[in-house]
PADODO-908472 format. One line per 5 residues: their letters; for each residue x, y, z of C-alpha. Coordinates in Angstrom, 3 decimals, m for minus. Each point is the difference from the previous one (the first is absolute). Layout:
% PADODO-908472
a) X,Y,Z; ... $
END
This chain:
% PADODO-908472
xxxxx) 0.000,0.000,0.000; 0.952,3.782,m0.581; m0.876,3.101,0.621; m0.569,3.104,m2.178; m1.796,3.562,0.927 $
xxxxx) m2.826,1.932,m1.580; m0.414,3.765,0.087; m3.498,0.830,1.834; m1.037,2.732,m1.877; m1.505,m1.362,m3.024 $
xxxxx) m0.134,m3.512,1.353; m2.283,m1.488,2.693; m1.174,m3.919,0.165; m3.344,0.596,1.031; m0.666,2.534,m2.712 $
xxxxx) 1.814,m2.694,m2.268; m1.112,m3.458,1.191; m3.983,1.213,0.766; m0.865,2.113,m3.021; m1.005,m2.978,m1.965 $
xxxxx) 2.826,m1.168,m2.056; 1.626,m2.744,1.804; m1.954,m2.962,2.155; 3.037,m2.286,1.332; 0.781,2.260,2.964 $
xxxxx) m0.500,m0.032,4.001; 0.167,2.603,2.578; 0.880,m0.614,3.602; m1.101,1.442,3.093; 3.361,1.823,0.426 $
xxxxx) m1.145,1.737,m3.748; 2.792,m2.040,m1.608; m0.510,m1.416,m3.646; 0.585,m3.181,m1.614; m0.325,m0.163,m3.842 $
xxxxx) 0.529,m2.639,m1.950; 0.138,m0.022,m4.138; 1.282,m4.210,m1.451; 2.026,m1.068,1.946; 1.475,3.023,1.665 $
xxxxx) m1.037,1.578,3.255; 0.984,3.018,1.861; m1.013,1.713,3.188; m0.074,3.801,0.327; 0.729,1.832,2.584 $
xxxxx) m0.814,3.839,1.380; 4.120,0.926,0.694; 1.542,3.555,0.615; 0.600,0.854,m3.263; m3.225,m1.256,m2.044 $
xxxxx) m0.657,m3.600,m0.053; 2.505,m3.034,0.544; m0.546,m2.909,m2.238; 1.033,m3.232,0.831; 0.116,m2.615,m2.368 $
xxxxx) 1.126,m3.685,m1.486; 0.462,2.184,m3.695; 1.682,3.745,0.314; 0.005,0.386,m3.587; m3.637,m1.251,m1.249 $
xxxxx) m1.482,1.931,3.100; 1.762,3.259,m1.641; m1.480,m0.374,m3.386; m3.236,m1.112,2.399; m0.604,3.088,1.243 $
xxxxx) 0.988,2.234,m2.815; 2.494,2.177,1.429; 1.603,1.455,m3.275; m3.277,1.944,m0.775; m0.666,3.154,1.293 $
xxxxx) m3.218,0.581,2.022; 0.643,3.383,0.677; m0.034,1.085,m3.515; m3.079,m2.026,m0.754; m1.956,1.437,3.058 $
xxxxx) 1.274,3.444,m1.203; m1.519,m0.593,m3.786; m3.171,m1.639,1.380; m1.118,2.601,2.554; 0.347,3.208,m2.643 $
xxxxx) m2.926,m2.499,m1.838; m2.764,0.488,2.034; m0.470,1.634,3.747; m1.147,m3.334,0.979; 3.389,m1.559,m0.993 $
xxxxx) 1.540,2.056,2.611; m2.235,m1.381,2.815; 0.600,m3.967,m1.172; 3.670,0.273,m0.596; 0.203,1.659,3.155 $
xxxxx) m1.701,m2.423,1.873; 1.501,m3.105,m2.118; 3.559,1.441,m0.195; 1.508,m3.362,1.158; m1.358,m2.388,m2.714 $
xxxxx) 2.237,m1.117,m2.475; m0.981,m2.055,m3.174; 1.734,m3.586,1.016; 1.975,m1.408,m2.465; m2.128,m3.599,0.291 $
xxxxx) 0.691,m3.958,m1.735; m2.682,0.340,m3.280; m0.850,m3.625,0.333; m0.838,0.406,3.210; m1.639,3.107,m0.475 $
xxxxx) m1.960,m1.183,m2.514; m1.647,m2.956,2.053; m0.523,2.155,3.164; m1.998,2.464,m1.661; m2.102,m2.895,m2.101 $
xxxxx) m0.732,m0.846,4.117; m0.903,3.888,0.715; m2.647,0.138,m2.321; m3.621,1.176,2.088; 2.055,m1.175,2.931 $
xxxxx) 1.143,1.658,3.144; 3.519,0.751,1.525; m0.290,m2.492,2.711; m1.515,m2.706,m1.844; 2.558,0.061,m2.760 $
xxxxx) 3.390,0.018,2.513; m1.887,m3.492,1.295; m0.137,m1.531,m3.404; 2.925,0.957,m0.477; 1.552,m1.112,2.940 $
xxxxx) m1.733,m3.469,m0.646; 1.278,0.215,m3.477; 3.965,0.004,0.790; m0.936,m2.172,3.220; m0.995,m2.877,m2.229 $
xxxxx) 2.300,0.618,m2.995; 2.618,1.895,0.975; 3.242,m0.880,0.826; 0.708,0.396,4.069; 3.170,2.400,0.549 $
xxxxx) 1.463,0.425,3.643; m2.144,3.523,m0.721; m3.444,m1.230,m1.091; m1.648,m1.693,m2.851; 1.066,1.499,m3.546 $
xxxxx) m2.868,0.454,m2.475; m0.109,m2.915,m2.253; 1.581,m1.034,m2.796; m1.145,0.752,m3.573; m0.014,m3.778,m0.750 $
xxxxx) m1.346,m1.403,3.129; m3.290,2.644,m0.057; m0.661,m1.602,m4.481; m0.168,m3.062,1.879; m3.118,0.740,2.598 $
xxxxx) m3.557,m0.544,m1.591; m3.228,2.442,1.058; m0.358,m1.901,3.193; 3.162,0.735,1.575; m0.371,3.345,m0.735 $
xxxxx) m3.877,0.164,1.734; 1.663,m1.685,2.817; 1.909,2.898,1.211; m3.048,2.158,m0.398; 0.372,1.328,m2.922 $
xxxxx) m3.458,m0.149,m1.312; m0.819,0.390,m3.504; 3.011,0.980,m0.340; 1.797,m3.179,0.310; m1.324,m1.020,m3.874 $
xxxxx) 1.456,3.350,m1.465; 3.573,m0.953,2.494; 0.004,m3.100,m1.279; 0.056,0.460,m3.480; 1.806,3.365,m0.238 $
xxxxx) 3.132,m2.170,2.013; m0.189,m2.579,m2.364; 0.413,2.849,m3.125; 2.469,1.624,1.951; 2.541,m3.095,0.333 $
xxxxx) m1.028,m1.755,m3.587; 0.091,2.978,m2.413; 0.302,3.493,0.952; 2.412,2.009,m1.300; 0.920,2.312,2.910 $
xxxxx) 2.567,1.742,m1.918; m2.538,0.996,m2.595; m2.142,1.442,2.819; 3.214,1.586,1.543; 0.971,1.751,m3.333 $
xxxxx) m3.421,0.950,m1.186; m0.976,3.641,m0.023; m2.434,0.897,2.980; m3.194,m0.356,m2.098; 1.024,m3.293,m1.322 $
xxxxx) 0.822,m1.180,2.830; m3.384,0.704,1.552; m1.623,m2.303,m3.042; 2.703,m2.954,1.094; m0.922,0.161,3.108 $
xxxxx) m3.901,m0.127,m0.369; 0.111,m2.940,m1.795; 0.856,m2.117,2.969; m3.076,m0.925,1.903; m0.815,1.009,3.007 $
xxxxx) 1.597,3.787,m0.757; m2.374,3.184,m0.978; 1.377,3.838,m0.423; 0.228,0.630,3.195; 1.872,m3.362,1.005 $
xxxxx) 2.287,0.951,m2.871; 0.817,3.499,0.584; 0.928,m1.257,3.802; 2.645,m3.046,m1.722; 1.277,2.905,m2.435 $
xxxxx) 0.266,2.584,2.900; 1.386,m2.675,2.833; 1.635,m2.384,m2.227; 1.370,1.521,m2.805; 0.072,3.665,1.555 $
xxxxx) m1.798,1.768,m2.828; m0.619,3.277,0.954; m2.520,0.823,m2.763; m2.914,m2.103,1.397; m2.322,1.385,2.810 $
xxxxx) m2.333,m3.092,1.573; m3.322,0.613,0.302; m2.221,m1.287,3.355; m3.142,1.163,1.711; 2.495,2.485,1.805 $
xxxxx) 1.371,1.492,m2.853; m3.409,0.161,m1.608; m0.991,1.973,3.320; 3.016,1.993,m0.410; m0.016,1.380,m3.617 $
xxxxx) m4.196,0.902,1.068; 1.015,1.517,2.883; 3.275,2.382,m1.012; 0.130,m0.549,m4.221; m3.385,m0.174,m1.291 $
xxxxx) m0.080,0.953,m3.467; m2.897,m2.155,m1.096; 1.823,m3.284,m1.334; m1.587,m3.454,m0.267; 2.446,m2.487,2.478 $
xxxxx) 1.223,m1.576,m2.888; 2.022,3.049,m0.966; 0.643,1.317,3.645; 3.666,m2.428,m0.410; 0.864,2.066,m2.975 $
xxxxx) m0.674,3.616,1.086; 2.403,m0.608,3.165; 2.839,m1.590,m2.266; m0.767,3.439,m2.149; 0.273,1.968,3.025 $
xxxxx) 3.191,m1.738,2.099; 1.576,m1.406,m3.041; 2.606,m2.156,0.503; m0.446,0.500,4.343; m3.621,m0.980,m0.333 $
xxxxx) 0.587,m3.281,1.547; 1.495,1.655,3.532; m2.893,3.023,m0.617; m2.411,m2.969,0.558; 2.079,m1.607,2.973 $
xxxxx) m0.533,3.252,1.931; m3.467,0.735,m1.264; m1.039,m3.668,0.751; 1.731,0.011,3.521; m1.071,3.520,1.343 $
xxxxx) m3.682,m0.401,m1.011; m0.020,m3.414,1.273; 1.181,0.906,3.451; m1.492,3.355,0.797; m3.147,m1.555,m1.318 $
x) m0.231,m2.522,3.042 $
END
C-alpha cells in the first residue's frame, strides 16, 4: 500500500463519491471512504493538507481521480453561464468527474436504470460477491468472461429484476463481439448509437457510460432531477427530448460536469 495527497479545494469525496457517478463505495462512521473500481481499492482520508489517499494502486488511483484537469478553470467558465451556475458549483466545488473502468461502467449503469442508490450498491455488492475475485481488500467486480457465462437467472438472483435479462445478454455481447476500440475511437455522437444498441441501455444510461466511462464531456444525462432543473432555472419551452441538446449547446464541451453540479445541488437542497 501507498500513500499519495489530494488538494481540498476542488476535491472532496462526498461531493465525488455521492453525486451519482460511482456505486462501489462505503463511508465509515469516522467519515472515512473506501472506493473500489476492478480490482483496485483505496481509502481516503480527511489529512492536513486536503485528503490522504491510501491505496494497493498509486498510479491508477491518480488517473482515478482526474487530477491533471483543472476544476478551477471549469468552475470559472461554468458560473459566467448562468447565475445559477454560480450557486451549484459553489455548493458542488469538490466533485470531480472520476476517471472510471468502461466495462464496468457500462454494466453498473444497465443496473441503475429506474433504480435507487442504495438498491444498486447491493446488487452490486452481490454481483462481485458471487463473481468476483476475493483480494485481501474486497471482492473485485467480475470478470468480462465469467459475467457471458451467467444466464437471466443468476442475474434475478442478486435482485436485479428485469434487469437481469437485459445484464445477461448485454455481458454475453460484451465478451463475444464488441469492439470496444471502435466505441473508444468513435466521435461522441457515434458513440452514443454504439452504445444504444446493447440492451438494457437508453439515452440517459448512455450519456452516464459516455460521461463516467469514457469521460465525454459533451453529453449532459437527463433524469427526473434534471427535468425539474431545466423547468425550474432554464425554461425555454423545449420538449425533454431536446432538453440533452440545449445544455451540450450551452456548456459545450463542460456540459457533462455542468450537469454533475446541477444534478447534485438540486438533488440535495431539494430534500
Amino acid at each position: 500500500m501507498s500513500t499519495f495527497f489530494i488538494d481540498g479545494k476542488f476535491f472532496n469525496p462526498t461531493d465525488t463519491f455521492e453525486c451519482g457517478q460511482i456505486f462501489r463505495y462505503k463511508k465509515s462512521a469516522e467519515g472515512d471512504y473506501t472506493v473500489a473500481s476492478r480490482d483496485k481499492f483505496a481509502v481516503v482520508k480527511k489529512s492536513e493538507c486536503g485528503y490522504s489517499v491510501n491505496t494497493d494502486d498509486e498510479e491508477y488511483f491518480k488517473n482515478f481521480f482526474d487530477l491533471t484537469a483543472d476544476y478551477g478553470k471549469i468552475i470559472e467558465e461554468l458560473s459566467c453561464k448562468k447565475e445559477v451556475m454560480k450557486r451549484a458549483t459553489a455548493f458542488g466545488s469538490g466533485i470531480r468527474i472520476l476517471r472510471q473502468d468502461l466495462y464496468e461502467t457500462i454494466i453498473s449503469f444497465i443496473i441503475s436504470a429506474n433504480n435507487n442508490i442504495k438498491r444498486i450498491q447491493l446488487i452490486i455488492e452481490r454481483l462481485c460477491a458471487a463473481l468476483g475475485k476475493k483480494t485481501e481488500y474486497g471482492f473485485a467486480f467480475p470478470e468480462p468472461k465469467v459475467m457471458a457465462g451467467k444466464d437471466e437467472g443468476f442475474f434475478a438472483s442478486i435482485g436485479a429484476g428485469y434487469r437481469a435479462a437485459y445484464l445477461a445478454e448485454t455481458a454475453k455481447k460484451l465478451y463475444d463481439d464488441f469492439d470496444f476500440d471502435e466505441l473508444k475511437n468513435s466521435d461522441t455522437a457515434t458513440a452514443r448509437k454504439i452504445l444504444l444498441s446493447l440492451k438494457g441501455i437508453g439515452p440517459k444510461v448512455a450519456d452516464c457510460i459516455l460521461l463516467f466511462g469514457m469521460h465525454r464531456g459533451d453529453v449532459f444525462p437527463v433524469d427526473t432531477w434534471i427535468k425539474k432543473v431545466y423547468h425550474a432555472e432554464f425554461e425555454t419551452g423545449l420538449a425533454d427530448n431536446k432538453i440533452s441538446d440545449y445544455f451540450v449547446d450551452l456548456f459545450g464541451k463542460n456540459a457533462g460536469i455542468a450537469q454533475q453540479y446541477l444534478f447534485y445541488f438540486f438533488r440535495i437542497i431539494d430534500k
